[in-house]
N, C-alpha and C positions, 0 to 999 in steps of 0.2 A: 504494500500500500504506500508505503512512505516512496518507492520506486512512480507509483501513479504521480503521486504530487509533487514530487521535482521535476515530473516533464510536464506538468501542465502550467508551469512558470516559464517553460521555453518561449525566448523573444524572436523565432523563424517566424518569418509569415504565414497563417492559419493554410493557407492554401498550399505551402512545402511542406507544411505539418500533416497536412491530410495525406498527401499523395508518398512522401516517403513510409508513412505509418505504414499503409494500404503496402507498399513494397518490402518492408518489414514483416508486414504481416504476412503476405504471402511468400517470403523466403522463410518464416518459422513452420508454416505449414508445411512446407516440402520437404522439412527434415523431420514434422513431428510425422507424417506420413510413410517417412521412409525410418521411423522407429529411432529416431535421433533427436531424442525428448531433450538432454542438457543442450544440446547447440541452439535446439528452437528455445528455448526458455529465453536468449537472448534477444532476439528478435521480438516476439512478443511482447518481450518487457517497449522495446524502442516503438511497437505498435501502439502504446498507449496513452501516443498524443491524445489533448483534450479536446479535438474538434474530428478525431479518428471515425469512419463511418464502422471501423472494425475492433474497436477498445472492446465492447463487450465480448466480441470473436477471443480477444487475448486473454482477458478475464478469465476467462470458460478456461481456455485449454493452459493460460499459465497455473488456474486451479489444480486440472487432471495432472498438472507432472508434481504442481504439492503432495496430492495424493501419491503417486507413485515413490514418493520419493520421502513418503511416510511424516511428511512436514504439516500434520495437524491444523497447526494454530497457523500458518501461512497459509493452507488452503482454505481454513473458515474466512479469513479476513479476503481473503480474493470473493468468496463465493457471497460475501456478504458485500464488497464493494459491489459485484455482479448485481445484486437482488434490490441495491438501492437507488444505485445509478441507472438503469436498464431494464425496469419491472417489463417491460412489453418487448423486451428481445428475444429474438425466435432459443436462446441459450436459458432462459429465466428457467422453467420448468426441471431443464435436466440438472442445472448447478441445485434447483432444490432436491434433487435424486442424489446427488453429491453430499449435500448435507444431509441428508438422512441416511445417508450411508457410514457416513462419521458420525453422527449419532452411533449409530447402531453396533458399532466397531469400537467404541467407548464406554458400552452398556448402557447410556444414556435413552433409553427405550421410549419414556414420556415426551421427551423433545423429537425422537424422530416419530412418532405417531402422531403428535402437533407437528409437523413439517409438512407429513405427508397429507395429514388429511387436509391441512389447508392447499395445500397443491390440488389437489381435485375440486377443491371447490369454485377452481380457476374457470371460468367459460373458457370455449373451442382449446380444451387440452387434449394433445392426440390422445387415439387412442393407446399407443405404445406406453406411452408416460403413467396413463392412469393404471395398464394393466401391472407395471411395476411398481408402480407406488401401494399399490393394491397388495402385491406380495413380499414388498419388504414389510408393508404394517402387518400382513402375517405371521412375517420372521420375525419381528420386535414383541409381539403377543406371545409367542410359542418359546420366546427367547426368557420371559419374562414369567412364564408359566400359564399366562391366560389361554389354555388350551384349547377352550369353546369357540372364543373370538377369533384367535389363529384356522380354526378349520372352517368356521363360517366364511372368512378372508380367503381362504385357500378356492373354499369351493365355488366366490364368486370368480374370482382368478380363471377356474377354470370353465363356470360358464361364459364367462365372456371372451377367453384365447379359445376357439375351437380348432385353432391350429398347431396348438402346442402338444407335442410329441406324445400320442399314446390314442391321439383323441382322431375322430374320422367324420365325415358329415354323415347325416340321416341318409340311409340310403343307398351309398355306395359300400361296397364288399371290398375287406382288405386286401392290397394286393399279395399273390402269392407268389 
């Protein structure tokens, strides 16, 4: 965070700020892409002019390498510049999947069931987001020993993925 607010003091013209960010940012992709998360980390940070059309794109994926890189309290405070800066960016939903992941990886089970349930109560949330939000607040129930609530979770999970592994439509015979 403290790396966000020293580049938003930068005195380049908002228009070099934009267009190098945007080049930053796509030189970090191409190495987070090609699985070269420390080198993108660099880029991304430089992506995070204050007039950047791809700041929250940085946020996001400089979160995912906090995570991987088991840095905690650096990936809440990203995911939380994310969530306050950027409520309406197409990134908002999954960094709160992120926090609820850390939640749930800290045993903090109460806070990721308030994460998640408020994530769903989001209008036009894919459907992808809700069906995992759906079965981490299972995990965090079953984790936690509420075992009724976890299979009620579980089983709307699985009414609503009818695609998820085991499961077939009405009608058609498993293939042999």
């Amino acid at each position: 965070m403290a790396v966000y607010l020293l580049l938003s003091g930068s005195s380049a013209p908002a228009s070099t700020q934009t267009s190098s960010a945007a080049q930053q940012f796509a030189h970090g992709y191409a190495r987070w892409s090609a699985g070269r998360h420390a080198e993108a980390k660099e880029f991304f940070v430089q992506a995070l002019a204050p007039d950047s059309p791809l700041a929250d794109y940085a946020l996001y994926f400089l979160s995912r390498i906090a995570i991987q890189e088991r840095e905690w309290e650096t990936a809440r405070q990203l995911l939380a510049g994310l969530q306050s800066r950027y409520p309406q960016s197409v990134w908002f939903p999954h960094a709160e999947i992120q926090r609820a992941k850390i939640a749930i990886g800290e045993r903090d089970y109460p806070q990721a069931v308030d994460i998640l349930r408020s994530l769903r109560e989001r209008k036009e949330l894919p459907e992808q987001i809700a069906e995992e939000s759906l079965f981490l607040e299972a995990q965090a129930h079953e984790a936690r020993g509420d075992l009724a609530q976890a299979f009620s979770l579980y089983l709307e999970v699985r009414n609503r993925a009818p695609s998820l592994p085991g499961r077939r439509s009405r009608g058609k015979k498993p293939a042999v």
